[in-house]
C-alpha positions in Angstrom: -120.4 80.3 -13.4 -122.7 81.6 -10.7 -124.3 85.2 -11.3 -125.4 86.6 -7.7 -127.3 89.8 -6.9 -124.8 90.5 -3.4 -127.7 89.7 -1.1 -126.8 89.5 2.3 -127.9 86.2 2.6 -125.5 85.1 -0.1 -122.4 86.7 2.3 -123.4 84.3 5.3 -120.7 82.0 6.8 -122.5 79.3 5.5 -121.4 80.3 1.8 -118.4 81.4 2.4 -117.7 77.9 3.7 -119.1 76.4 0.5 -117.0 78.7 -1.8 -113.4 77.7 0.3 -114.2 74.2 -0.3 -112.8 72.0 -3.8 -115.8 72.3 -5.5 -116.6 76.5 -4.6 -112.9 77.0 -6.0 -114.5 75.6 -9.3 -117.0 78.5 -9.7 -116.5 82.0 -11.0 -118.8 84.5 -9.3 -120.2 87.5 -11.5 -121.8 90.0 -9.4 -124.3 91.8 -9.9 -125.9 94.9 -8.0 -128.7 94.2 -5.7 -131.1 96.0 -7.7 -130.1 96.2 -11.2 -133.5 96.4 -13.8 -131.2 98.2 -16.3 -130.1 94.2 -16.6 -133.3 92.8 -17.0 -133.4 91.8 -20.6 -137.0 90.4 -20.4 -139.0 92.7 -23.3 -136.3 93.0 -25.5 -136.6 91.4 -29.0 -134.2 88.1 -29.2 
């Protein structure tokens, strides 16, 4: 699993590239917005 925040820099050719290959096909992308502190869970009690 890969969790990305939809940078731009995660949208270059050079990625996009990566993820058609063998071993991009493997991954599952969650997205994320780019800013998103509602999903910062650092402070809350484990």
């Amino acid at each position: 699993m890969l969790i990305w925040d939809n940078a731009p820099w995660h949208k270059c050719q050079e990625v996009k590239d990566f993820l058609n290959t063998d071993l991009g096909k493997r991954l599952w992308l969650a997205n994320t917005p780019a800013y998103s502190p509602e999903l910062n869970r650092s402070g809350e009690p484990s």
